[in-house]
Each structure stands twice: as structure tokens, then as C-alpha cells.
N, C-alpha and C positions, 0 to 999 in steps of 0.2 A: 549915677550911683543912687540918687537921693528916689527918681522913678523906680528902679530895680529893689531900693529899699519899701520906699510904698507899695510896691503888687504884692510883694510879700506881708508886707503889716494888712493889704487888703485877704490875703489868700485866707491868711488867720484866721480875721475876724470871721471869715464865714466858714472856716473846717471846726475851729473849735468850738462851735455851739452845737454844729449837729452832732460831733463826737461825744461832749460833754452830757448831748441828751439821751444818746443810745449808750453810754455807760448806765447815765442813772436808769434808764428804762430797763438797762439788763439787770441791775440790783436790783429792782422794784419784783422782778421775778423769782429772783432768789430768793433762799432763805434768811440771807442777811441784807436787809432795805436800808439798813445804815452804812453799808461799807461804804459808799461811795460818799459818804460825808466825813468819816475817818481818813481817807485818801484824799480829801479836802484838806484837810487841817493839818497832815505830813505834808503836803506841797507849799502851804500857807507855811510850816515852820520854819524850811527850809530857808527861804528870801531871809525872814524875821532872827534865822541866827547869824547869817552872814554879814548882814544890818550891823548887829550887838559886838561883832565881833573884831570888824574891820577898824583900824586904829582912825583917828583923825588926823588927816595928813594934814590939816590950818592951823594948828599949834604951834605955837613958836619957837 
């Protein structure tokens, strides 16, 4: 399991960069060069509300 988890945390590291680059290289062509940093920061707030929102289960 722990292998089969690792190929996959490796698979990642290398799909999500080339992806992440041909997004931005495809915004860079458009006419809006910033979308892809607004679609940054709706992914970023996502994590960051679930974070805020999740109770503390170590409370007494």
C-alpha cells in the first residue's frame, strides 16, 4: 500500500507541473493573463475554509 501510495504522490509531482504550466501558458495567450491566478486563489480557499470550519475534535 505505502509503494502504490508513493507512485502515485510520484505520478503527481511530475503531471502537475507540466499541467499547471500549459494552463498558465494558455492564459498568457488570452485575453485574460490573470485568470489563472484567480483560479489560484479559489483552490487556495477552498483547503483554507474547511480548515476554519472543521470543529476541534481535542476539546474536552
Amino acid at each position: 500500500m505505502q509503494g502504490a501510495l508513493t507512485s502515485i504522490g510520484a505520478a503527481a509531482e511530475t503531471a502537475v507541473p507540466v499541467a499547471a504550466g500549459a494552463v498558465f501558458a494558455w492564459s498568457l495567450g488570452n485575453t485574460a493573463p490573470g485568470l489563472v491566478f484567480v483560479g489560484a486563489a479559489v483552490f487556495a480557499a477552498g483547503p483554507t475554509l474547511l480548515l476554519a470550519t472543521t470543529p476541534d475534535l481535542r476539546q474536552p
